[in-house]
ZAMARGU-4260 file (C-alpha; in steps of 0.2 Angstrom, whole numbers, plus 5000, padded with zeros to 4 digits):
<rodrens>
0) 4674/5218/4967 | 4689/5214/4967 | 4688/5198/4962 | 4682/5202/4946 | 4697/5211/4942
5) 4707/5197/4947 | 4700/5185/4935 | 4700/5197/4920 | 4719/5197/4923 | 4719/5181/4922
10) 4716/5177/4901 | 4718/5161/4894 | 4732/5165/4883 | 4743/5167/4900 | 4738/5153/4907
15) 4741/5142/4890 | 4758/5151/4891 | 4764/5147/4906 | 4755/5129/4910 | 4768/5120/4918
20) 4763/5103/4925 | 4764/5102/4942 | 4772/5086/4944 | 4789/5078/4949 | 4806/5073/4945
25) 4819/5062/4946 | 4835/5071/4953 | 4845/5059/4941 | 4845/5065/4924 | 4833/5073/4911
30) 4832/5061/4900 | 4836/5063/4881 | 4822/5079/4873 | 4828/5075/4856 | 4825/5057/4853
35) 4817/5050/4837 | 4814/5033/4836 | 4815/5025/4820 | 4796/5023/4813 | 4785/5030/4801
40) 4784/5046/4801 | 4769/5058/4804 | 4777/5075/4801 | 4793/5086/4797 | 4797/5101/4804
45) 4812/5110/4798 | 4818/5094/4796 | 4817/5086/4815 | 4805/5072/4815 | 4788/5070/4823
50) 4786/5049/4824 | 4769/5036/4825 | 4775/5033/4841 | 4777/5049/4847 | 4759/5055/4841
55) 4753/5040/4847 | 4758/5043/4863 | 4752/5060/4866 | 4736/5057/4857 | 4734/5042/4871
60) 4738/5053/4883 | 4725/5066/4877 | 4713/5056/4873 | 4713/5047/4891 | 4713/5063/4901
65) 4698/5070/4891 | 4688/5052/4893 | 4692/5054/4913 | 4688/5072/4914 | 4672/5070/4904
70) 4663/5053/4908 | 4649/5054/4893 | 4661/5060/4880 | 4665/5042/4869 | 4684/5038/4858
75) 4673/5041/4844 | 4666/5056/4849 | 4685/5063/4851 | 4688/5059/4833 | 4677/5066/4828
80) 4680/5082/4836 | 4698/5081/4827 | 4706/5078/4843 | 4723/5072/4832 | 4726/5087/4823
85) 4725/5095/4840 | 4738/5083/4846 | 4747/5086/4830 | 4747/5103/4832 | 4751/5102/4849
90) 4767/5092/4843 | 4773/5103/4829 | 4772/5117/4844 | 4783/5108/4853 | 4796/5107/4844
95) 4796/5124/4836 | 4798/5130/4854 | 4812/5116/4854 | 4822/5122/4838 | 4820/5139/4845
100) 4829/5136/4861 | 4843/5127/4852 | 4847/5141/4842 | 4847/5153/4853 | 4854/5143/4866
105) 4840/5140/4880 | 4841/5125/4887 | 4837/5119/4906 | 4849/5111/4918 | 4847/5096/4929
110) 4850/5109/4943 | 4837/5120/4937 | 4824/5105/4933 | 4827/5099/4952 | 4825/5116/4963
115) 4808/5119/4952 | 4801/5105/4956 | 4808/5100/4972 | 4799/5114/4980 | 4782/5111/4975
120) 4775/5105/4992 | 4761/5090/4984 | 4777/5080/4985 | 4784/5084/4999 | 4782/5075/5016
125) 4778/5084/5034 | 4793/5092/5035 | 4794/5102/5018 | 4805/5089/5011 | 4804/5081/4994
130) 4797/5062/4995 | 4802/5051/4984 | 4788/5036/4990 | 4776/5051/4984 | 4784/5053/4969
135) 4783/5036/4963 | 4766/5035/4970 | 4760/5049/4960 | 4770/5045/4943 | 4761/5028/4947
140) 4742/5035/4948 | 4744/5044/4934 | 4754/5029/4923 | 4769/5039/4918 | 4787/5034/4918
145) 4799/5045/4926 | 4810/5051/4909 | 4791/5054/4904 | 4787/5065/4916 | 4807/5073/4918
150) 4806/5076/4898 | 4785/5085/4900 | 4789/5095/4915 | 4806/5102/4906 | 4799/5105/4890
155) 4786/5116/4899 | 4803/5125/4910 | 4807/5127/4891 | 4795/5135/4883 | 4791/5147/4900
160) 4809/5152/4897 | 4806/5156/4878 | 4791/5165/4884 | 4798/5176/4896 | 4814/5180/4884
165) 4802/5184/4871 | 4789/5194/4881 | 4803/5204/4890 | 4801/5220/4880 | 4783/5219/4885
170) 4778/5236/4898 | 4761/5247/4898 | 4758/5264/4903 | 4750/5267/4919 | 4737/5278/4911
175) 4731/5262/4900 | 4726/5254/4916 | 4719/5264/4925 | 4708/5268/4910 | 4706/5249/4909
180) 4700/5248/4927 | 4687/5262/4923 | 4680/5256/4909 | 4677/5238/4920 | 4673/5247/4937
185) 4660/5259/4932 | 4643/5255/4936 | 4624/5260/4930 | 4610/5266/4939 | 4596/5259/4928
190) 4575/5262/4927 | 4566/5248/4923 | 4550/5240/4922 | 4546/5222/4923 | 4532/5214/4914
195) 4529/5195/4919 | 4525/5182/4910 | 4513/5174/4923 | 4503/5191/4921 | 4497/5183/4905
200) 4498/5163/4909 | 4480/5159/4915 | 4472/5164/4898 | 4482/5152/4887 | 4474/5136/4884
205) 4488/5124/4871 | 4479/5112/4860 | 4480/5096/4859 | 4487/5098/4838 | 4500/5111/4847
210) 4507/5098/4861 | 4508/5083/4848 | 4518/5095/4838 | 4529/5102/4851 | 4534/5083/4854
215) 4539/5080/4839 | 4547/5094/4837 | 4558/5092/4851 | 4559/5071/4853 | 4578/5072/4857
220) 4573/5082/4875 | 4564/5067/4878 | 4576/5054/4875 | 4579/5039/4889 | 4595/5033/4888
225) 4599/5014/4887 | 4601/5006/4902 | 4607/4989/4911 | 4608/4980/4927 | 4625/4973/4929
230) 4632/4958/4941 | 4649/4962/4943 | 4666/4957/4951 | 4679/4969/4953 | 4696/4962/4953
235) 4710/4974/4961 | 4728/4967/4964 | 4729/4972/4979 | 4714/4960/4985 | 4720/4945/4978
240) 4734/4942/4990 | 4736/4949/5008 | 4753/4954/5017 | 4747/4943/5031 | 4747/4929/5023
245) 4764/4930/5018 | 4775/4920/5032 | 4787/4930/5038 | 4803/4917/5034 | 4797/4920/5015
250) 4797/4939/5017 | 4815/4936/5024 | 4820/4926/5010 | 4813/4939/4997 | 4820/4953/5006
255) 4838/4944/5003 | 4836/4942/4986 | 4830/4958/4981 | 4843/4967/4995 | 4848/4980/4980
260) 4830/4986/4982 | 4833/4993/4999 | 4850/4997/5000 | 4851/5017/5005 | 4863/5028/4996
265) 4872/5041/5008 | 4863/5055/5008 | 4864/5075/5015 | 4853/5089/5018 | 4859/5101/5010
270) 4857/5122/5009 | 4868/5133/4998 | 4870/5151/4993 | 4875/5153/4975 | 4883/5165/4965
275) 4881/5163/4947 | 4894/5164/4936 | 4898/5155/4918 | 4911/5142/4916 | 4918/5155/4904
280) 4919/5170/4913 | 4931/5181/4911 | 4944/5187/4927 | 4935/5202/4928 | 4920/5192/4931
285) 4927/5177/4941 | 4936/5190/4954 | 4921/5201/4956 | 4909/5185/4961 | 4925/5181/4974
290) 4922/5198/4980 | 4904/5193/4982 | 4906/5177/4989 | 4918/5183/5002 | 4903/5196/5009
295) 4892/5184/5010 | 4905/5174/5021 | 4909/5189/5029 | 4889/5190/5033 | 4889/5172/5039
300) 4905/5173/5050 | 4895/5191/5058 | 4881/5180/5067 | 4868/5181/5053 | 4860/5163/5050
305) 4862/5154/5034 | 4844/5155/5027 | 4841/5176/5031 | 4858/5176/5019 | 4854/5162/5006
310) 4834/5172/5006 | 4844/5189/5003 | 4856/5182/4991 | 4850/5167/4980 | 4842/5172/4963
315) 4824/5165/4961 | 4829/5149/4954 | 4845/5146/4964 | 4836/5137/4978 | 4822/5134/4989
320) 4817/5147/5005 | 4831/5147/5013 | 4843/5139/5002 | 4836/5123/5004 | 4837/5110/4992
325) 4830/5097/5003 | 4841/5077/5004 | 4854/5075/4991 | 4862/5056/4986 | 4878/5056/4976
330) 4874/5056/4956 | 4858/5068/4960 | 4870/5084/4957 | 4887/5091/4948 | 4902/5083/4954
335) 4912/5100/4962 | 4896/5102/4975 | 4894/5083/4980 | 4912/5081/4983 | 4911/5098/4995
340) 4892/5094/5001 | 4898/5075/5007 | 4915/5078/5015 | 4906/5090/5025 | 4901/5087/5044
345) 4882/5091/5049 | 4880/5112/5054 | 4895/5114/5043 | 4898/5127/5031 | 4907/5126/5016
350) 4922/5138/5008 | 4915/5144/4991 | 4915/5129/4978 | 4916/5133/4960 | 4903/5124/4948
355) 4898/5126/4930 | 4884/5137/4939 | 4895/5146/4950 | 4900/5149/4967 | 4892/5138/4982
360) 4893/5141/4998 | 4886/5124/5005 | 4878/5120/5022 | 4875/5103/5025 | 4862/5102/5041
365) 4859/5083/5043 | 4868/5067/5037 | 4861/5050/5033 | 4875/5036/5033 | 4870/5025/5017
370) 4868/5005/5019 | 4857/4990/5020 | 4842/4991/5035 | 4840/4977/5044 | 4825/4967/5040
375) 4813/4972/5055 | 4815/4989/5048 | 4809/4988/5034 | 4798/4971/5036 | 4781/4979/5033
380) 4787/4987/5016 | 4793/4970/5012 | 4776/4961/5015 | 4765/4974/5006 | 4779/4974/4991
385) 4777/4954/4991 | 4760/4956/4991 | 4756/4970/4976 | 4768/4958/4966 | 4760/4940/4969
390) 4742/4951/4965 | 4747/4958/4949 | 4756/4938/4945 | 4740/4932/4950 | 4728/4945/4940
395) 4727/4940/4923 | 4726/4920/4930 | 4710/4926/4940 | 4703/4937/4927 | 4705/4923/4916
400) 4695/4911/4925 | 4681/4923/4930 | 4679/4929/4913 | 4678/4908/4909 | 4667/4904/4922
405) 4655/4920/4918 | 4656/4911/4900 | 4647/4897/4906 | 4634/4904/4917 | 4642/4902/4933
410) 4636/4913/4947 | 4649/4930/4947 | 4645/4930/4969 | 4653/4911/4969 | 4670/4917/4958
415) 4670/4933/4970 | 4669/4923/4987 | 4683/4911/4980 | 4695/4924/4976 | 4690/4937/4991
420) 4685/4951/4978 | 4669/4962/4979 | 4653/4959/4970 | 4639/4968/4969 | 4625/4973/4957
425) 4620/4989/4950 | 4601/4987/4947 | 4597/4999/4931 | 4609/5013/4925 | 4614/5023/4911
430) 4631/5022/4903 | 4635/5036/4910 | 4630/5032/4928 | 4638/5016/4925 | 4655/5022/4924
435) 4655/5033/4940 | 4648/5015/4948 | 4659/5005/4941 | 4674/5015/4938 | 4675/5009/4919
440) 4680/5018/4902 | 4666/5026/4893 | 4669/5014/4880 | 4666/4999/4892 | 4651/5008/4899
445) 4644/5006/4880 | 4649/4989/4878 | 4638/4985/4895 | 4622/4995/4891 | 4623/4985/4873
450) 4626/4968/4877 | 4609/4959/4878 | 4600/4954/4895 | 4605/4939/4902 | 4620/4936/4893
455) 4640/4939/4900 | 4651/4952/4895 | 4665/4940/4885 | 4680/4949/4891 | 4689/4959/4908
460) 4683/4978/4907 | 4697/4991/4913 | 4691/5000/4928 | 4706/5011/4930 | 4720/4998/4940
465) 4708/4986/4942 | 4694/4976/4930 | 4677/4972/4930 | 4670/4954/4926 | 4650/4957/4921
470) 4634/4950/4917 | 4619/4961/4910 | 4604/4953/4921 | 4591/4967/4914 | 4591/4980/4899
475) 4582/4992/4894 | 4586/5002/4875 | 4585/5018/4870 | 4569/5022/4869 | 4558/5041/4870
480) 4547/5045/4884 | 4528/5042/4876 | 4518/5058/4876 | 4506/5052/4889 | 4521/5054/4901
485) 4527/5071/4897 | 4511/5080/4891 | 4510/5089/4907 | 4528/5094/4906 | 4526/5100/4886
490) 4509/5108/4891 | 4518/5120/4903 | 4534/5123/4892 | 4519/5131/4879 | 4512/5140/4891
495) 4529/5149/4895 | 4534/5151/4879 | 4515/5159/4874 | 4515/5170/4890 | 4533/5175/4886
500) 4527/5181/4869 | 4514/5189/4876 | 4525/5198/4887 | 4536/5204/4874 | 4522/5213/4864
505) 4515/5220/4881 | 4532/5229/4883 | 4533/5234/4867 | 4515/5243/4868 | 4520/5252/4882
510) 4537/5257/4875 | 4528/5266/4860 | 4520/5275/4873 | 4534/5280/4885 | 4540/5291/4869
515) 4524/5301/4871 | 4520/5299/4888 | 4529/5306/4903 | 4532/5293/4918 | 4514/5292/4927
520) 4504/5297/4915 | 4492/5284/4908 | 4504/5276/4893 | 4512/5269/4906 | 4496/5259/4909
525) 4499/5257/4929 | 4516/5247/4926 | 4528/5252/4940 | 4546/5259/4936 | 4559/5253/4947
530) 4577/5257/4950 | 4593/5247/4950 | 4608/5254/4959 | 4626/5251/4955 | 4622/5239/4938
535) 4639/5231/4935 | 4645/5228/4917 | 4646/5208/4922 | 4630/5208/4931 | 4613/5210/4929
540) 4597/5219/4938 | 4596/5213/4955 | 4585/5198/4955 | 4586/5194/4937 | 4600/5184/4928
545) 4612/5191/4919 | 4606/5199/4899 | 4622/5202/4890 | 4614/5211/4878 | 4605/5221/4889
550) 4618/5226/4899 | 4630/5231/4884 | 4617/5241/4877 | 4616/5249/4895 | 4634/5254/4896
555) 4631/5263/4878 | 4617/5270/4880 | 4617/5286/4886 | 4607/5293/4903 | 4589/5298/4902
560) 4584/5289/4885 | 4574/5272/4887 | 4583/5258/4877 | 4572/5254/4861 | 4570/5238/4862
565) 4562/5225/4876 | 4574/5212/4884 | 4567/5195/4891 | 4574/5191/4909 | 4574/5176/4921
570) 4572/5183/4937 | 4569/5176/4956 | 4548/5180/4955 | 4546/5172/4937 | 4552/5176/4920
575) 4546/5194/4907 | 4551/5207/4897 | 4560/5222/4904 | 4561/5240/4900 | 4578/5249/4904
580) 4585/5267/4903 | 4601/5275/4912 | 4595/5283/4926 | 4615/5288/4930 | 4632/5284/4930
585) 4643/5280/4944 | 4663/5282/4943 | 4673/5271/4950 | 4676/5272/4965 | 4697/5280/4969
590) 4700/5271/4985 | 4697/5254/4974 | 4708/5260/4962 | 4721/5261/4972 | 4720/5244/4980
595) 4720/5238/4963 | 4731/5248/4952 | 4746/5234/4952 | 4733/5219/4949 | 4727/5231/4930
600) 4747/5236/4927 | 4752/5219/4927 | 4734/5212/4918 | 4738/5225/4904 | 4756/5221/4904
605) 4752/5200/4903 | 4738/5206/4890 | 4756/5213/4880 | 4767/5201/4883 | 4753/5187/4878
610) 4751/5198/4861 | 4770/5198/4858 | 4771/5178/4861 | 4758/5175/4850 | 4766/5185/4835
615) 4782/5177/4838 | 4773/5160/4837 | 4765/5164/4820 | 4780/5168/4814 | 4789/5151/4818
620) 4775/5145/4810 | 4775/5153/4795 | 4794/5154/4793 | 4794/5133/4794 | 4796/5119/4784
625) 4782/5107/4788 | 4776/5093/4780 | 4762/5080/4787 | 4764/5062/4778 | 4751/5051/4785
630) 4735/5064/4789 | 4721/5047/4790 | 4734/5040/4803 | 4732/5059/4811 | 4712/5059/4809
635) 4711/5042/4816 | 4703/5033/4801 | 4700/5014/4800 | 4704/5014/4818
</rodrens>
């Protein structure tokens, strides 16, 4: 039950509002948000530019996640479906949000930016601590650059704050949602009586004339995709060149001349407690944050340890649980706390140090001395990083003569044993099924299932961080299933469809006759009236699937009066008409309410807040300048 009422407080308008991306930082800088390149421009907006290369970017970027979350959608397909004016759209949002916050003087710190995402525990290692080998790996998978990613995930820190600023006023009354959880939570005991379609199945005999003309009818349900058998070669990087086959002399060498690579800044672990206050407060301000910071030392000196405090005291963005803002190198934070932070000793605590934030109170817990690791340390590293390089210096060499040796009709199994790389063959597949076997790009997958049997593919095909070398050995078009083949199945969709009808008009008989019959009499013509207890407004009789026009006209009707019409139904023992009335109705039930009241107060007062955002956004809209130059660059035409 209460599941339900969880995902109805959850609407899609809140969840676009408040998407941040879950991803990482750098701790060294943001990166500049207002950057226009010089380039032909795609739109205006109050006069900030929106550039080619920025829409290019973001419609990549689009345009690749959409093609990995949806293996048979095509590029074209996307253009169709006006996927640039989205991302145009998308853009011009952006930076609405973005002239909003600089007039009214949102903006969101390096600090800020840091403690957000340092906390969210994908990128932290076992010990809860923010990994900077996990960051990079991630950023890697998912082809972004650091300012990339800095620049996304604050923009989104951004427009949360706008939201939240704007959505502040934003309150319901109790009464709305309890009246919101009533109208959701109260149920229906419903008569019914099932007529099924297998009642009438045996006596209908389809013709000949009608199958051939159900086929035609419906020749797209019988469509075989093409198909092709492809000889492959996958080509990865990392198995052109293995870390044991480095000698360790060279890994020395290598780990001399690229020594900047490992060198370790100092670093601390640091907690704090902070309390805010703005470089331009005035004495009155400034004295009573002293006050404060001089109970909270107070509190520490007393015996209380530094994270109870720092959990009591901290705002919810100051810092992680505890204070904690996890391993801290110089350059990663403002100047007044990275003096106080590294000039402490591990376990100490700090005397209140003013920032541009406020006042810290620092712990530093652990201490790691910066410097140069030996080579045995860090040996392993060394190999693996020698080896990823020499494999991407080999790639395109190895690619290149594959692709060349393909071209000439030279067995694909004879390049792969030569190079160490897997080979295999499909046998027949779809385009679809080729690119969960193969790992390529839809577009790739097309260029396979059209390519001709027995001839090579002429170039590489991406397959994520990898390529694919191939030769079609079979294919097979697109092509219908003949009628022979499918007869039987055509044959059986007719009779469904007949005894469906049949069904229908069954019901309807016996529905004239409940008006004038009482329940057991004979214009019920023997048909058996059951009863369905506790029929929610999502749900359905039990053993049918869901009718959302049954069951709305059910929570209208009122009790005792048989609904006018018939419904069909698929249930567990076969599919029919059904017959419905409202037996009764059942309140909800009080002890459920009271479990659930907060979860409806704060899905009434989202539902608000949502309401206010989205006025506020039409009238950015409305109220701006903007002005598209280049719309066929937009729409993708001649692309």
């Amino acid at each position: 039950m209460l599941e339900y009422i969880r995902d109805k407080s959850q609407s899609l308008g809140v969840k676009l509002a408040f998407a941040l991306i879950i991803l990482v930082f750098v701790f060294w800088g943001v990166g500049n948000f207002n950057d226009r390149s010089a380039g032909t421009l795609v739109a205006v907006v109050n006069g900030d530019a929106i550039t080619m290369r920025e829409f290019e970017s973001a419609y990549r970027n689009a345009e690749e996640n959409l093609l990995r979350s949806n293996p048979g959608v095509t590029r074209e397909q996307l253009k169709q479906q006006q996927l640039g004016r989205q991302v145009l759209r998308d853009l011009v949002t952006q930076t609405l949000l973005s002239q909003e916050a600089a007039r009214t003087g949102v903006t969101v710190t390096p600090v800020e930016l840091r403690v957000a995402i340092g906390s969210i525990k994908s990128f932290q290692n076992e010990k809860g601590q923010f990994d900077p080998g996990v960051y990079s790996r991630i950023l890697a998978a998912q082809r972004l650059t650091p300012a990339q990613f800095e620049q996304d995930t604050a923009r989104e820190m951004l427009r949360k704050k706008i939201y939240d600023m704007v959505t502040a006023p934003a309150w319901a009354d109790p009464a709305e949602a309890q009246k919101r959880f009533e109208f959701l939570r109260e149920k229906r005991d419903v008569d019914y009586i099932f007529i099924n379609e297998a009642d009438f199945a045996a006596s209908i005999k389809p013709t000949d004339e009608e199958v051939a003309a159900y086929y035609e009818s419906h020749k797209a349900q019988f469509a075989v995709p093409a198909k092709a058998d492809v000889s492959y070669v996958l080509v990865n990087p990392q198995d052109l060149v293995k870390a044991s086959s480095i000698s360790s002399a060279d890994a020395q060498k290598w780990y001399e001349e690229n020594a900047a690579r490992f060198e370790q800044k100092e670093e601390v672990k640091a907690a704090h407690i902070l309390v805010p206050l703005a470089e331009d407060a005035s004495e009155a301000d400034v004295k009573k944050a002293q006050d404060q910071a001089a109970k909270i030392e107070a509190e520490l000196k007393s015996g209380k340890s530094f994270a109870a405090v720092a959990d009591e005291h901290n705002g919810p963005n100051a810092a992680g649980p505890g204070g904690e803002l996890g391993w801290v190198k110089r350059g990663m934070t403002v100047k007044p706390f990275e003096d106080a932070a590294f000039a402490l000793d591990a376990g100490k605590v700090s005397a209140p140090v003013r920032s541009q934030f406020g006042l810290h109170i620092i712990k530093v817990e652990e201490k790691k001395a910066g410097g140069l690791p030996p080579f045995k340390q860090v040996e392993a590293e060394v190999l693996a990083t020698m080896a990823q390089e020499q494999g991407v210096d080999k790639l395109h060499d190895v690619v290149d003569s594959l692709v060349e040796d393909n071209i000439l009709g030279r067995p694909l199994k004879q390049g792969a044993e030569k190079y160490g790389l897997k080979w295999g063959e499909t046998g027949l597949l779809s385009a679809a099924d080729l690119v969960n076997t193969l790992g390529v790009t839809a577009e790739g997958a097309s260029v396979l299932v059209g390519t001709p049997a027995g001839n090579p593919v002429d170039t590489a095909l991406e397959a994520g961080k990898s390529y694919v070398v191939a030769r079609v050995l079979k294919s097979e078009p697109a092509t219908t299933a003949p009628l022979d083949s499918v007869k039987g199945q055509i044959v059986k969709a007719l009779i469904a469809e007949k005894a469906l009808v049949a069904a229908m008009d069954a019901a309807s008989q016996v529905r004239k006759d409940l008006d004038t019959a009482p329940l057991g009499a004979a214009g019920l013509k023997g048909r058996e009236v059951k009863i369905a207890k506790g029929v929610e407004r999502n749900g359905g009789l039990p053993g049918f699937a869901p009718n959302p026009e049954m069951t709305e006209a059910l929570f209208e009707a009122k009790a005792g009066q048989w609904l006018p019409v018939a419904y069909a139904v698929e249930g567990d023992n076969g599919s029919g008409a059904v017959l419905v009335r409202v037996k009764g109705v059942q309140p909800p039930d009080a002890a459920e309410w009271d479990m659930v009241k907060d979860i409806m107060a704060n899905a009434v007062t989202r539902d608000r807040a949502n309401a206010l955002f989205e006025m506020f956004m039409q009238r950015l809209a409305s109220s701006a300048k903007i002005k598209v130059y280049n719309e066929d660059f937009v729409d993708r035409k001649n692309m």
